[in-house]
Legacy VTK file of the C-alpha trace (Angstrom):
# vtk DataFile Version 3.0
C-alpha trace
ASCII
DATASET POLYDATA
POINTS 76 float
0.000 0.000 0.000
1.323 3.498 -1.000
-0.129 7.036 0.241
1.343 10.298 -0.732
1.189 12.516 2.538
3.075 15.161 1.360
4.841 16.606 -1.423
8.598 15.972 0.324
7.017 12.467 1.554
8.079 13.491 5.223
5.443 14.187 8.235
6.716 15.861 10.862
7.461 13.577 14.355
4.933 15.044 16.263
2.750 14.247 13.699
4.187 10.392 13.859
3.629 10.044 17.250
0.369 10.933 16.957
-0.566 8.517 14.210
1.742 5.724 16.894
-0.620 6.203 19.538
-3.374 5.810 17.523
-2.622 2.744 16.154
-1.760 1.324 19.722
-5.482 2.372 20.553
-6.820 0.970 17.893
-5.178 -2.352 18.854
-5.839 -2.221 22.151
-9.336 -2.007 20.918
-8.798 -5.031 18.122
-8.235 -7.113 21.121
-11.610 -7.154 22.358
-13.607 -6.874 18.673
-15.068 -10.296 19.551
-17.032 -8.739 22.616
-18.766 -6.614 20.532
-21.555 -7.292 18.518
-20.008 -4.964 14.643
-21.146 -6.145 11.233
-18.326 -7.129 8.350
-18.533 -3.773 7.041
-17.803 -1.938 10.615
-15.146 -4.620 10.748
-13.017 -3.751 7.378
-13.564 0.235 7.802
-11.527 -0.907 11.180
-9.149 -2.674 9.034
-8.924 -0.043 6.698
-8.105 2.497 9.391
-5.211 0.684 10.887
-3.609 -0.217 7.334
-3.781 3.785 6.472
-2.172 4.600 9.908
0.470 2.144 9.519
1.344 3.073 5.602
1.688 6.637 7.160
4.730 5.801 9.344
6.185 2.861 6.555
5.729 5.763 4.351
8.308 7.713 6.506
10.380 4.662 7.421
8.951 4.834 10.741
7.443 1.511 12.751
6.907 0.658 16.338
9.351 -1.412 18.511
7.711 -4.223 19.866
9.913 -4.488 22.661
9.331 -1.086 24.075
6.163 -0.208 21.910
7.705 3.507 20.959
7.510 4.790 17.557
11.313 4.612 16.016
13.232 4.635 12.861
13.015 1.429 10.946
15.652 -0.461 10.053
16.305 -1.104 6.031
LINES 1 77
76 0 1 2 3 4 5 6 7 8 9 10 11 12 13 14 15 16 17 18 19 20 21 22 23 24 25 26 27 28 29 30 31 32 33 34 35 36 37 38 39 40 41 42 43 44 45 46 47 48 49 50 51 52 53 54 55 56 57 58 59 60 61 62 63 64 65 66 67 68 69 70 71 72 73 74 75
């Protein structure tokens, strides 16, 4: 999957961070989909959501370390 952000292709860290924590939200939310009583559509705009967040910090070479689950460079 490929997005185009920004003309120079870079967001700005803040930015990054932001778009981190959301996708540890979403997540944390993932977890506990099965409690909850969505349809297949609700389901795939959720998948959707976190594939667009995460293309936003691939897009940047960004990812986040599963060790200490912070938003860092990613390694080529």
């Amino acid at each position: 999957m490929s997005l185009v952000h920004s003309p120079e292709n870079k967001i700005a860290r803040p930015i990054l961070q932001a778009v981190a924590n959301a996708i540890k939200a979403l997540e944390t939310v993932a977890g506990s989909l099965a409690e909850h009583e969505i349809g297949r559509e609700d389901d795939e705009q959720f998948t959707i959501a976190k594939r667009l967040l995460w293309s936003i910090l691939e897009s940047n070479s960004y990812t986040i370390d599963i060790d200490t689950n912070r938003l860092c460079k990613a390694i080529d």
